[in-house]
Every structure is written in structure tokens, then in C-alpha cells.
C-alpha positions as CSV (number, residue, x, y, z in Angstrom):
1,X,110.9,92.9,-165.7
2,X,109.2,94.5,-168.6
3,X,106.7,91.8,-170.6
4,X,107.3,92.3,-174.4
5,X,104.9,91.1,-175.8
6,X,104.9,92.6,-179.5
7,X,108.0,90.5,-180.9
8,X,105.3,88.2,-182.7
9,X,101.8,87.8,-182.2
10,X,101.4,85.2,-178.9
11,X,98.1,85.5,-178.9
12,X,97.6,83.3,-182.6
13,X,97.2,80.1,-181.0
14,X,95.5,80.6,-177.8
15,X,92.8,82.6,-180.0
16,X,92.1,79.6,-182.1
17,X,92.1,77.4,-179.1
18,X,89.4,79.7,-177.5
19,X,87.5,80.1,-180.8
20,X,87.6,76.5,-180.9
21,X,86.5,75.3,-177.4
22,X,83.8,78.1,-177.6
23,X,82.4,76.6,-180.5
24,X,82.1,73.4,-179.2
25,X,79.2,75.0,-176.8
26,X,77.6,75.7,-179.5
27,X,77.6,72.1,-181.2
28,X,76.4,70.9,-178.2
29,X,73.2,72.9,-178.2
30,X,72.3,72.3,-181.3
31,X,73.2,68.1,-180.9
32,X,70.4,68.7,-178.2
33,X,67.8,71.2,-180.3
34,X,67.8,68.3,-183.4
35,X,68.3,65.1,-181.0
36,X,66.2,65.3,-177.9
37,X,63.5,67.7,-178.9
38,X,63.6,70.1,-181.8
39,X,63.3,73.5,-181.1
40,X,59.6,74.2,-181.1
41,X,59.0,71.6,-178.4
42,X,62.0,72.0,-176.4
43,X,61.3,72.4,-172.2
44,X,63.8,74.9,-170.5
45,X,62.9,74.0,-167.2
46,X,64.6,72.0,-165.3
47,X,63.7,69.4,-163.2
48,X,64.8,69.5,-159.8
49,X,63.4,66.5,-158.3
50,X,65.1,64.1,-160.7
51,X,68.0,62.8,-158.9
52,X,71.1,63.3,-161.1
53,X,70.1,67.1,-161.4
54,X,71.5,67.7,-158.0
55,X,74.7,66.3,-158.3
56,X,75.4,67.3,-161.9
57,X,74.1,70.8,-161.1
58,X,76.8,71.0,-157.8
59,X,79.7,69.4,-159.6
60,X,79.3,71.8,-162.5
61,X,79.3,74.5,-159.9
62,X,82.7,73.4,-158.2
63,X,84.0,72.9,-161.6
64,X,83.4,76.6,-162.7
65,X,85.2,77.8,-159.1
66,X,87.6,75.7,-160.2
67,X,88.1,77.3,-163.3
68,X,89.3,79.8,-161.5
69,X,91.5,78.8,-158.8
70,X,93.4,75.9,-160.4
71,X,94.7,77.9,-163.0
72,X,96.1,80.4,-160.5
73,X,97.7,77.5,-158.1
74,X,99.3,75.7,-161.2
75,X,101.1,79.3,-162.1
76,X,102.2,79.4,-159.0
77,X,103.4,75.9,-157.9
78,X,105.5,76.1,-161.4
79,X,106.8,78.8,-160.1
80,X,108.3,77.1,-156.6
81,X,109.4,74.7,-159.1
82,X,111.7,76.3,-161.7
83,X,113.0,79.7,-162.4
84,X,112.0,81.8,-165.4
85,X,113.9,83.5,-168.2
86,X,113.3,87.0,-168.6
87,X,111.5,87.2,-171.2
88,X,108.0,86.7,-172.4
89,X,108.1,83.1,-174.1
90,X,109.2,82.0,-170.9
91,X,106.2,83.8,-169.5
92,X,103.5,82.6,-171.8
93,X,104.7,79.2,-171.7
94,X,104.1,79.3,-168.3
95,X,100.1,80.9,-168.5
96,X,99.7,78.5,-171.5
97,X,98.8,74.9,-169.9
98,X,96.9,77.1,-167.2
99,X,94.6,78.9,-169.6
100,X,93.8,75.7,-171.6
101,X,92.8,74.0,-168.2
102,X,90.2,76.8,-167.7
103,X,89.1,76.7,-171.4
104,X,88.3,72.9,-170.7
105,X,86.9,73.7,-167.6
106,X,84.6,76.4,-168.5
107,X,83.5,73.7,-171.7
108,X,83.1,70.7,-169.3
109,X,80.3,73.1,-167.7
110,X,78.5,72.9,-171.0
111,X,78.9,69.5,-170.7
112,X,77.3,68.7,-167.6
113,X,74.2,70.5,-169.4
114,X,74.7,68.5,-171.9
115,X,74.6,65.2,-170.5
116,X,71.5,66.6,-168.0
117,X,69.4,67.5,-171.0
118,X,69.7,64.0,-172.4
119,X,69.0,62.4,-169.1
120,X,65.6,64.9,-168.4
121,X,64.9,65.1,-172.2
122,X,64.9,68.8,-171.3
123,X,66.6,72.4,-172.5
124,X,68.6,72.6,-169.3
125,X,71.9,72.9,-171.7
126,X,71.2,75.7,-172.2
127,X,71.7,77.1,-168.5
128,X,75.0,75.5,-168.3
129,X,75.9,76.8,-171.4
130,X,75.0,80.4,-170.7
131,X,77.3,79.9,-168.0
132,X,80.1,78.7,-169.6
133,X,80.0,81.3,-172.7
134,X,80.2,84.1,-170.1
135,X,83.7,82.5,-168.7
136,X,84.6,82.5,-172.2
137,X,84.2,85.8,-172.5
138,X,85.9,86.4,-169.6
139,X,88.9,85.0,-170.7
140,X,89.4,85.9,-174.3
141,X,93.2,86.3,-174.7
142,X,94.8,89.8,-175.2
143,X,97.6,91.3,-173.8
144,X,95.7,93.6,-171.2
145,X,94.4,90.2,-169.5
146,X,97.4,88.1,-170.0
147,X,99.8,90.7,-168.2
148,X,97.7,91.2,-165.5
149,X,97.4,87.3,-165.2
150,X,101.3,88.0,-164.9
151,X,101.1,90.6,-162.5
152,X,98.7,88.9,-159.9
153,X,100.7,86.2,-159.6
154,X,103.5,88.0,-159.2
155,X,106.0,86.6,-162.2
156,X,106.8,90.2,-163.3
């Protein structure tokens, strides 16, 4: 099946999505720079013997591996489940709902910095955040990425 992708532009929406959920990393370090601290007195370490930095840290880890997988194992479970037109709406449709679950993945990572730097009263955001703008990057959606999406799961 050949993946035509240039009958109108797919890529609209999921670029605003991405543009959006990106930028929403960035509001949350600057809630924390004018909040908590301010930027000249801000502390970027982070302080591992406070007790929720463990946990918070770990879950944000499993989260981002997440990110990852679940996407992947929700492609091909809907696969199992129904049978595809050939065409690519039917294709995008599909990596759709699994690419916004990694975009709120990768955000919820800049989350858990979030809600870490308000409990230590600390610049650990900006870790997490670091973190979750890389998978951004990652995952910016173009045509080159989305088809070999398609391709390692084996829909085309």
C-alpha cells in the first residue's frame, strides 16, 4: 500500500497540537521562575533526600518509557481490532490518538517537575523539562516520521 500523503496537508492539526503541548512546558517554568523563587535566587539542585523526590523522580521516568511503548501497543491492538481502508485518512486516524497520548505523556514529565519544584521550593523543573522538550523534538510531525511510524508497525 502506497501512503499518500500529499492530498491535503495532515500534518495542520497535529502541528498545532505539538506547538501547543510544547508550549505549555514553557508556562510551567516560568509559573515556577515568578512564583517560587524569581530567577536570580532560583536553586537548580535537587534535593534527593526529601521524600517525594524519589518517587516523583521514578514515576516520571516510567512515564517517559511509556511514552514510547504505549503509543506503539495502542497502534497495534487497533489493528487486531478492525481492518483499515487503504488509504491514508484511515492511516492517520489510526497514529492520531497514539501521538497525542505521547504528547501528554512527554508534558506530564514537565509536570512532575513541576509539582517537585513547588514541593522543594527548588529549580528541579527544569530537569524534567529539559527532558520532556527533547521527546518533543523527537516527535515533531512530518511525513518522514509518520510513515515510518507506519512502517514499524507494519500497517503499510
Amino acid at each position: 500500500m502506497k501512503v499518500n500523503t500529499t492530498s491535503h496537508n495532515i500534518f495542520f492539526v497535529p502541528t498545532i497540537l505539538w506547538i501547543a503541548m510544547l508550549f505549555t512546558v514553557f508556562i510551567y517554568n516560568f509559573i515556577i521562575i515568578s512564583t517560587v523563587h524569581g530567577l536570580d535566587n532560583i536553586n537548580f539542585s535537587i534535593d534527593f533526600s526529601h521524600e517525594m523526590t524519589t518517587p516523583i523522580t521514578a514515576i516520571a521516568f516510567l512515564v517517559l518509557v511509556s511514552s514510547y511503548v504505549l503509543p506503539n501497543f495502542l497502534i497495534k491492538q487497533t489493528l487486531k481490532r478492525f481492518k483499515i481502508k487503504d488509504d491514508h485518512t484511515s492511516l492517520n486516524q489510526i497514529l492520531f490518538v497514539p501521538f497525542i497520548l505521547r504528547l501528554v505523556m512527554l508534558e506530564s514529565i514537565a509536570i512532575f517537575g513541576f509539582v517537585l519544584s513547588i514541593i522543594q521550593k527548588n529549580g528541579s523543573i527544569f530537569y524534567f523539562s529539559f527532558i520532556a522538550i527533547v521527546g518533543f523534538l523527537f516527535n515533531f510531525p512530518t511525513e518522514k516520521k509518520w510513515i515510518n511510524w507506519i512502517r514499524k508497525n507494519k500497517l503499510i
